[in-house]
NUDRENFI-628930 format. One record per residue: residue number from 1; residue in three letters; x, y, z of N, C-alpha, C in turn. Coordinates in Angstrom, 2 decimals, always signed. Layout:
N
     n   res      n.xx      n.yy      n.zz     ca.xx     ca.yy     ca.zz      c.xx      c.yy      c.zz
   NUM   ala         X         Y         Z         X         Y         Z         X         Y         Z
...
% end
This chain:
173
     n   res      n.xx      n.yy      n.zz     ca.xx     ca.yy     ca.zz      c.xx      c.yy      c.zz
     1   unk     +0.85     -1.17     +0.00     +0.00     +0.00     +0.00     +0.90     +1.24     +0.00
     2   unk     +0.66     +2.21     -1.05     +1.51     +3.39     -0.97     +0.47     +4.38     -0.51
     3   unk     +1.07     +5.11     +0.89     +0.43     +5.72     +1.78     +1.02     +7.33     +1.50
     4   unk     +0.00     +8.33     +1.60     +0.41    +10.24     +1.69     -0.48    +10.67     +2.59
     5   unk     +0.13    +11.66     +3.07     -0.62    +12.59     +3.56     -1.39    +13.84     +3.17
     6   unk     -2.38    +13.33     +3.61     -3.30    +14.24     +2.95     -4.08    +15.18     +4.12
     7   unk     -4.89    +16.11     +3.87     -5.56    +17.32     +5.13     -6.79    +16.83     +3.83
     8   unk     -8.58    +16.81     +5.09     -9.45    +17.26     +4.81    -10.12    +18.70     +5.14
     9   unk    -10.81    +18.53     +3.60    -10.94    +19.85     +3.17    -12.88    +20.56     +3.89
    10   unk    -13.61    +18.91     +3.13    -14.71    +19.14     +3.98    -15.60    +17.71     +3.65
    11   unk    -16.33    +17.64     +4.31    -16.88    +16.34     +4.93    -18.37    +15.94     +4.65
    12   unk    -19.06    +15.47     +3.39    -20.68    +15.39     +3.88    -20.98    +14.16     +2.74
    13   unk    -22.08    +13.41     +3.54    -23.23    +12.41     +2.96    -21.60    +10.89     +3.20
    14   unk    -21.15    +11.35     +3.81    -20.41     +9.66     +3.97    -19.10    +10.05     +3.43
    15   unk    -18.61    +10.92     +2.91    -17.47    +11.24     +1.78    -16.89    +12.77     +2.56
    16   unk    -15.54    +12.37     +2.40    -14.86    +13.25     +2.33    -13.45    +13.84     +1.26
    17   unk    -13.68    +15.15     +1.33    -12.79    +15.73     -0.30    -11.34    +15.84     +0.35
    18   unk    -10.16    +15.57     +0.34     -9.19    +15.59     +1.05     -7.96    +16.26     -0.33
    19   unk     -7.17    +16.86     +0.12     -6.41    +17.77     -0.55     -4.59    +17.26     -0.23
    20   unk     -4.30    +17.12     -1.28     -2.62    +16.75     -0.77     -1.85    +17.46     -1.77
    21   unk     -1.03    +17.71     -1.49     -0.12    +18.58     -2.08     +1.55    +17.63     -3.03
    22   unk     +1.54    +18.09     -4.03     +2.68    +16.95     -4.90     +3.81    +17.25     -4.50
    23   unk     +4.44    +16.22     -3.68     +5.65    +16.27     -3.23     +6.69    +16.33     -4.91
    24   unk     +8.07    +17.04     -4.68     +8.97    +16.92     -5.45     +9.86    +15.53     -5.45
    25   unk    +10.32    +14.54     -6.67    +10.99    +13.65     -6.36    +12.15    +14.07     -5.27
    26   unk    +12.78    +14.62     -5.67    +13.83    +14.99     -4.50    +14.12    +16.22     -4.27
    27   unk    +14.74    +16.70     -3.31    +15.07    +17.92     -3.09    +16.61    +18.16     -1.80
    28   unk    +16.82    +17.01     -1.16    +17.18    +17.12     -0.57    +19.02    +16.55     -1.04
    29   unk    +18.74    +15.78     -1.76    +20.03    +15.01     -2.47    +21.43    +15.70     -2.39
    30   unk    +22.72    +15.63     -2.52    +23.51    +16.74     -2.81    +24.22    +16.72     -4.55
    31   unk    +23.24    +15.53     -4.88    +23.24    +16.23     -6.62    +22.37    +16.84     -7.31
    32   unk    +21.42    +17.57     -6.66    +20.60    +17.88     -7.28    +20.98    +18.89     -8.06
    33   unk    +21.68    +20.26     -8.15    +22.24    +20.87     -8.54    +22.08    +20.59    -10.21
    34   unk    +22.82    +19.22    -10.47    +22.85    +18.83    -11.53    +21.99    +17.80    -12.04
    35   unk    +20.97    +17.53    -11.35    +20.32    +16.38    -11.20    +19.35    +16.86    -12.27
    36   unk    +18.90    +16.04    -13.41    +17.69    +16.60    -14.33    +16.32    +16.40    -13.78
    37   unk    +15.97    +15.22    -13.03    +15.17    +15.69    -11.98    +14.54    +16.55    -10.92
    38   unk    +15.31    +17.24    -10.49    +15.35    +18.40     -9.19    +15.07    +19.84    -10.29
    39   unk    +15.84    +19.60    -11.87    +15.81    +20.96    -12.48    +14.35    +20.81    -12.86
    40   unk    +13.28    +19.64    -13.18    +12.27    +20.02    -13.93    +11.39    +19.90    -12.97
    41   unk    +11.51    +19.68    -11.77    +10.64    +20.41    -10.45    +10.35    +21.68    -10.48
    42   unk    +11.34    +21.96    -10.69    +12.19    +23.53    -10.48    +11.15    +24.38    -11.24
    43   unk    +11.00    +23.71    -12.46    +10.23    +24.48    -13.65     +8.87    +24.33    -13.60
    44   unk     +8.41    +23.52    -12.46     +6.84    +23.07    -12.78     +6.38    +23.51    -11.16
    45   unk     +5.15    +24.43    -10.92     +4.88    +24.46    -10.12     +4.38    +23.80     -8.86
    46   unk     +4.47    +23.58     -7.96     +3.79    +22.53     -6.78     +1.75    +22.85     -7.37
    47   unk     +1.58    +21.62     -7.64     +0.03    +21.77     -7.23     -0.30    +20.98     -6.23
    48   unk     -2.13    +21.25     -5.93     -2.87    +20.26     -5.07     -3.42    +19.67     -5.73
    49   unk     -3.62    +18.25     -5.54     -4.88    +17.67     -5.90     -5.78    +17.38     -5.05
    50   unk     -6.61    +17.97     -5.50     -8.05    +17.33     -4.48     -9.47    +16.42     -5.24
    51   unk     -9.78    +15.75     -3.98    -10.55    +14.56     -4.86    -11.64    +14.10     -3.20
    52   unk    -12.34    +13.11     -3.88    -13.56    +12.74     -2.58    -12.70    +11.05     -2.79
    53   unk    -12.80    +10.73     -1.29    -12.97     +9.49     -0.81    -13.79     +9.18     +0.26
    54   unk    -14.50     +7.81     +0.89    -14.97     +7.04     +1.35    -14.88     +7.92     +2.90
    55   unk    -15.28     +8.17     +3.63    -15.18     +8.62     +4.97    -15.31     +7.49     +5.56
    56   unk    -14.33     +6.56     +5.89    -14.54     +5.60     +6.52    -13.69     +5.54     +8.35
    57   unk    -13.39     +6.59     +8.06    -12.83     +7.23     +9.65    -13.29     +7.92    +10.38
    58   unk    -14.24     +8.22    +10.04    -15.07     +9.43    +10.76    -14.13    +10.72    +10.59
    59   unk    -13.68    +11.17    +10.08    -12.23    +12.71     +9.94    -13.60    +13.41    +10.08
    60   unk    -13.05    +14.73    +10.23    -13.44    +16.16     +9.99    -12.83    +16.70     +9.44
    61   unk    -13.40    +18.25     +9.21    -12.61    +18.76     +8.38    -11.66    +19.56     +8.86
    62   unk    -10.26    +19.75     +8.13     -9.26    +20.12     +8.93     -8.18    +19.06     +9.28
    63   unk     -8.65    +17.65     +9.94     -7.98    +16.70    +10.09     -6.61    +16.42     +9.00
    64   unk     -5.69    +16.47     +9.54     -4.66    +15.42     +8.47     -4.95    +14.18     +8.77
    65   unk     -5.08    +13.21     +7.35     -5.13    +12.11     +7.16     -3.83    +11.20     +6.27
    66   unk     -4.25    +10.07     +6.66     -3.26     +9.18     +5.64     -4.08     +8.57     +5.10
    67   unk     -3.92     +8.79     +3.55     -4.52     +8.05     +2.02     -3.94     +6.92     +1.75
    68   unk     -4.22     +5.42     +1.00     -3.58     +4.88     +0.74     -3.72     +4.35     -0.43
    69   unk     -3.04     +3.91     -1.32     -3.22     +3.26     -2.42     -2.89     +2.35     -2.77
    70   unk     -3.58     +1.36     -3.43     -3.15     -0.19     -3.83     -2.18     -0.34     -4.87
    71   unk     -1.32     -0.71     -4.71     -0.25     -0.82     -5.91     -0.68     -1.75     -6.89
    72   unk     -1.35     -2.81     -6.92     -2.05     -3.20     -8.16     -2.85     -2.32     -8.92
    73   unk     -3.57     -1.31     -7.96     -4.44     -0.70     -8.67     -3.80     +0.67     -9.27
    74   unk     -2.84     +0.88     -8.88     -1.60     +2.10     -9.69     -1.10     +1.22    -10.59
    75   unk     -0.90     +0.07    -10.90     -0.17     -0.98    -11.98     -1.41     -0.86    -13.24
    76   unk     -2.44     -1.09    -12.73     -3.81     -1.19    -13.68     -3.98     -0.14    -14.28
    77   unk     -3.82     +1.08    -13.14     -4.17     +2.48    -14.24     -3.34     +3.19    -14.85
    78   unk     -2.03     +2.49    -14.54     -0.55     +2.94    -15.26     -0.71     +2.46    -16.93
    79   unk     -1.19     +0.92    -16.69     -1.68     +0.64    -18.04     -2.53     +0.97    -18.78
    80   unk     -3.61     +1.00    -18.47     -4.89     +2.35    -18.67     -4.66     +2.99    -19.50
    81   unk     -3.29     +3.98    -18.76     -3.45     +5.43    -19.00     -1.78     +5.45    -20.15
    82   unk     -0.93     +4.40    -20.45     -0.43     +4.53    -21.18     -0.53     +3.58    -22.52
    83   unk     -0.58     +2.06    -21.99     -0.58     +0.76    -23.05     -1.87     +1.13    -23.74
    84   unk     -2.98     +1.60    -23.03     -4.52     +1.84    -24.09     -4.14     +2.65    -25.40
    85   unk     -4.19     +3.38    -25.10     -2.94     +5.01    -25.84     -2.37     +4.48    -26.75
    86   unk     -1.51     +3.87    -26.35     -0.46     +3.30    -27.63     -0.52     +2.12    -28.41
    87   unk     -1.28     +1.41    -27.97     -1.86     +0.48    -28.95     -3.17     +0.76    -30.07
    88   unk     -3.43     +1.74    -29.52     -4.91     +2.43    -30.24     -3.71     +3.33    -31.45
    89   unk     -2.96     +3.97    -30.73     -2.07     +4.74    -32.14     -1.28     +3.67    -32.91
    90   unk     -0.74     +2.58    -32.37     -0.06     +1.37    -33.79     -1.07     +0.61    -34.19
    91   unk     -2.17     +0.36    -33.39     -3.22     -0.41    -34.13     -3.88     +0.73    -34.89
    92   unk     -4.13     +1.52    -35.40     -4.25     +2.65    -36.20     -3.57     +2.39    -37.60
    93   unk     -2.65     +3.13    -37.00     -1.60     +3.30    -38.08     -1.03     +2.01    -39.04
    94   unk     -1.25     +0.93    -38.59     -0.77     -0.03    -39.15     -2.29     -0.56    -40.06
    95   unk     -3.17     -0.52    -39.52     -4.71     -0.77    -40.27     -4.24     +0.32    -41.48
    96   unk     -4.06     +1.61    -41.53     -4.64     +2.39    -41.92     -3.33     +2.52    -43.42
    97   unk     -1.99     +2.25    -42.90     -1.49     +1.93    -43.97     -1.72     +0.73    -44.86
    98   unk     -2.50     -0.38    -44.32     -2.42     -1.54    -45.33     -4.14     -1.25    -46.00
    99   unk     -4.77     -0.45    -45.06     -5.88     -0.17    -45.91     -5.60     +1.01    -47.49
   100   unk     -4.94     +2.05    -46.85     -4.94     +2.82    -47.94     -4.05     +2.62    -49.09
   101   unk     -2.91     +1.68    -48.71     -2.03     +0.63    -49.47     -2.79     +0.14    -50.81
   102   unk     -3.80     -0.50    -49.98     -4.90     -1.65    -50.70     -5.60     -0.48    -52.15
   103   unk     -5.45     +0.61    -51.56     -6.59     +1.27    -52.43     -5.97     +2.53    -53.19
   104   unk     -4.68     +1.82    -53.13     -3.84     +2.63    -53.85     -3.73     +3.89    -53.79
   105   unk     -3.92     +4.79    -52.83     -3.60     +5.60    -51.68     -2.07     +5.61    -50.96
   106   unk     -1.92     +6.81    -50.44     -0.40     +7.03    -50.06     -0.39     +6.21    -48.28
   107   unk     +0.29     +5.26    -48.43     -0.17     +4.72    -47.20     +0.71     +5.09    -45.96
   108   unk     +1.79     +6.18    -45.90     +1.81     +7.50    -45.25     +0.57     +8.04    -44.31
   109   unk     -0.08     +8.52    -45.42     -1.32     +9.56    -45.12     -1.99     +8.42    -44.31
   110   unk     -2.35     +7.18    -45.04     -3.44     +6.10    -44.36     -2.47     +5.84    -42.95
   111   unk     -1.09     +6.08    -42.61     -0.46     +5.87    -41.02     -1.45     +6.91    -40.39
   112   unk     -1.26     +7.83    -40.96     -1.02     +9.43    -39.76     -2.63     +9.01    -39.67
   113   unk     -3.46     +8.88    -40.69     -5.01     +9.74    -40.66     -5.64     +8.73    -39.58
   114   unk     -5.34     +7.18    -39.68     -6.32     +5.86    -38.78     -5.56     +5.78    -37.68
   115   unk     -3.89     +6.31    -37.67     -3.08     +6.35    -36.39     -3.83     +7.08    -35.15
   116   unk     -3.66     +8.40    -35.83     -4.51     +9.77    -35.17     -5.68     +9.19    -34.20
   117   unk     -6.52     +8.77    -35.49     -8.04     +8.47    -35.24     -8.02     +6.77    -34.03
   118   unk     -6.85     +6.06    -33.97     -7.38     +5.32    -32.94     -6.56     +5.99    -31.82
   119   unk     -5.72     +6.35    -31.83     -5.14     +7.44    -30.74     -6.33     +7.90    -30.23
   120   unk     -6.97     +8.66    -30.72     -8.35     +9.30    -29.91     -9.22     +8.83    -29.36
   121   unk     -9.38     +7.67    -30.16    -10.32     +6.41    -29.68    -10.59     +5.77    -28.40
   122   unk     -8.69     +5.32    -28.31     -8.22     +5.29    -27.27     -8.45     +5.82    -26.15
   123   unk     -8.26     +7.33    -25.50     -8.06     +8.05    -25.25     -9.85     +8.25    -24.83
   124   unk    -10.59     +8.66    -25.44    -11.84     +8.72    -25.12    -12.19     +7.32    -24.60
   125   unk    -11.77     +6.11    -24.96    -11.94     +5.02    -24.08    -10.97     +4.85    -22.76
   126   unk    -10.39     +5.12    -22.55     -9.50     +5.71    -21.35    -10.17     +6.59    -20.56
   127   unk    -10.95     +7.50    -21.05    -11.52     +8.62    -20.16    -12.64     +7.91    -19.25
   128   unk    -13.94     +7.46    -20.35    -14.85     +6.48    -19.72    -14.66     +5.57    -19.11
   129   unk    -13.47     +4.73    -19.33    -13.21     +4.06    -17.88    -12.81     +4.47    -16.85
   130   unk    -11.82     +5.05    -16.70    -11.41     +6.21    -15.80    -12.34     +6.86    -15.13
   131   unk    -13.77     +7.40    -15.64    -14.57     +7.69    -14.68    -15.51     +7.11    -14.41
   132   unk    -15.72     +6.14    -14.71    -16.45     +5.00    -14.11    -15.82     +4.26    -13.09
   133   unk    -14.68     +4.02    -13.22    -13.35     +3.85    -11.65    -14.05     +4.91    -11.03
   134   unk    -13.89     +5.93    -10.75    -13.49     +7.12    -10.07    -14.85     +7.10     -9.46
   135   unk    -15.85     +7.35     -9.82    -17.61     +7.49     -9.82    -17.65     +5.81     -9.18
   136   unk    -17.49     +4.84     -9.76    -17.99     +3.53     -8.74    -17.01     +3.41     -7.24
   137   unk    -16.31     +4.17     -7.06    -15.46     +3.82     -5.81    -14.27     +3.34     -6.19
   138   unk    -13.82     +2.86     -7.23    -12.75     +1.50     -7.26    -11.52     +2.26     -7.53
   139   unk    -11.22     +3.40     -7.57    -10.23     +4.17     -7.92     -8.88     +3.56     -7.14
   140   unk     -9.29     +2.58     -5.86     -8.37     +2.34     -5.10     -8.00     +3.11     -4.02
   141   unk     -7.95     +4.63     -3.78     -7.93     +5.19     -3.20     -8.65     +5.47     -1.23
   142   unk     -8.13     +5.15     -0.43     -8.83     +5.43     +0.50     -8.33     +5.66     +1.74
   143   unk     -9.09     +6.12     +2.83     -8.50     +6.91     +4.00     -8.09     +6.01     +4.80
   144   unk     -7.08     +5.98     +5.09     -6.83     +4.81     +6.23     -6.35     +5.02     +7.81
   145   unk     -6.20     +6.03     +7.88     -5.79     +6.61     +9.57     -5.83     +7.72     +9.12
   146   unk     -6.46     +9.00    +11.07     -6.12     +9.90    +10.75     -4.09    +10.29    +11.46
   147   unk     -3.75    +10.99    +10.72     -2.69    +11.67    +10.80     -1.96    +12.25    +12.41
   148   unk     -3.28    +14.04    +12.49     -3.28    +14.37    +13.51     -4.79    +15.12    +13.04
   149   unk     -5.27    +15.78    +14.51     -6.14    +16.02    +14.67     -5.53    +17.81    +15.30
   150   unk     -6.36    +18.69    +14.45     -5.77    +20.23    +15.37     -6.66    +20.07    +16.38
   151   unk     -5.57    +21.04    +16.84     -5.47    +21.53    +18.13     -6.41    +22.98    +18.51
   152   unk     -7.45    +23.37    +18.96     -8.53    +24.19    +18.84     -8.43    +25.23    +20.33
   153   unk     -7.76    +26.35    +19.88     -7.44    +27.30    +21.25     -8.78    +27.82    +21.46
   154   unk     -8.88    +28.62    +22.74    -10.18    +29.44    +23.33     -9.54    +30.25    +24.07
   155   unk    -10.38    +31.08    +24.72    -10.11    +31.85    +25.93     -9.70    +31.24    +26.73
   156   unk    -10.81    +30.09    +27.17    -10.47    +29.42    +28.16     -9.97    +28.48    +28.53
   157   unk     -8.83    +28.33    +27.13     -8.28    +27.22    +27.39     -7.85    +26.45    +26.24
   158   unk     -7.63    +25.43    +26.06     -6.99    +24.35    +24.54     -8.30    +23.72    +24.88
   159   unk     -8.49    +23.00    +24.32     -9.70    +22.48    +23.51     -9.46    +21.42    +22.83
   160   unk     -9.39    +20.50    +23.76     -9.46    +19.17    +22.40    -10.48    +18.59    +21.55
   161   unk    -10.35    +17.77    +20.43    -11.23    +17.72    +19.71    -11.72    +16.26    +20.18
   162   unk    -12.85    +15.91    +20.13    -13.96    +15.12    +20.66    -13.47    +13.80    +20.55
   163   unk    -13.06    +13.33    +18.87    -12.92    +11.98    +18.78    -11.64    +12.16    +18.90
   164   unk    -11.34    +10.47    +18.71    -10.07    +10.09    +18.89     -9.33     +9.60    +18.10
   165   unk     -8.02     +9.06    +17.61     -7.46     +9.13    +16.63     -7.52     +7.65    +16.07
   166   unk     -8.37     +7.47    +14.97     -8.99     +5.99    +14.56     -7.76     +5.53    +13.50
   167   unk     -7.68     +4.34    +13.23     -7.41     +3.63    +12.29     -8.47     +3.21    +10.99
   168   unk     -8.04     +2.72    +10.19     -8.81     +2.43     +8.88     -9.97     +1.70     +9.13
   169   unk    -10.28     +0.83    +10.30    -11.65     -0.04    +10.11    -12.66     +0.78    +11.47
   170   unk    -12.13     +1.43    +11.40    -13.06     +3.07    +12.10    -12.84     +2.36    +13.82
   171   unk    -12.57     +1.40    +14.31    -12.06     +1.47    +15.48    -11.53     +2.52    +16.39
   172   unk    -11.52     +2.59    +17.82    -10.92     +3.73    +18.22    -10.48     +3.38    +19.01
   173   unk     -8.69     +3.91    +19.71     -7.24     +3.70    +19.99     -7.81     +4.10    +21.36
% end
């Protein structure tokens, strides 16, 4: 399970939207300097991603949490999201030259034009599965401990927060 930390953002109907921020591969190294890695960090801004998962911890909002992810299921959508893609552009292109071949046509043009066109194919079939993952739950993704819980000052005092710090099968420590 590859685990991040993530902060929720806000909390309702069973689901919560949790926000994590993209760590840089490295930063700390003492080659980075020269490292082509560390330089194209450099060039690309930090974003967040934010997304809904399963509230299966009871969090609030505010809470840092730990997310986790199934490494089969990062193996599955690695393929997905590249092998779909590229077999849709050589299964293309290779149809499309022996078709336009056939018909005495520049079978060049018949690569690029059926290449293109299952490239997209692809790609729009990539999307619909992708959100049908995402929309049925199966994305893999889910909350599995909280992190920490803030700390809530007053006048009169610190203020702790009510629950307690659960693990993934909503148990409490």
């Amino acid at each position: 399970m590859i685990e991040e930390q993530a902060q929720v953002v806000r909390v309702s109907d069973g689901f919560a939207e949790i926000v994590t921020l993209r760590r840089d591969a490295c930063g700390s190294c003492a080659a980075k300097g020269g490292c082509g890695t560390s330089l194209l960090a450099a060039w690309f801004p930090r974003r967040q991603f934010s997304f809904l998962v399963k509230n299966d911890i009871a969090a609030v909002a505010g809470d840092e949490v730990i997310v986790g992810l199934d490494e089969g299921q990062l193996q599955r959508g690695s393929l997905l999201l590249y092998a779909v893609p590229l077999a849709g552009l050589l299964l293309g292109a290779i149809l499309g030259e022996r078709a336009f071949a056939g018909l005495g046509l520049s079978s060049e043009l018949g690569s690029v034009v059926l290449g293109l066109s299952g490239l997209i194919v692809a790609l729009m079939l990539v999307r619909r599965t992708a959100s049908k993952a995402l929309i049925g739950g199966e994305a893999g993704v889910r909350l599995l401990r909280l992190a920490r819980r803030p700390v809530v000052f007053s006048a009169s005092g610190i203020l702790m927060p009510q629950a307690q710090q659960t693990q993934g099968s909503g148990s409490r420590q």
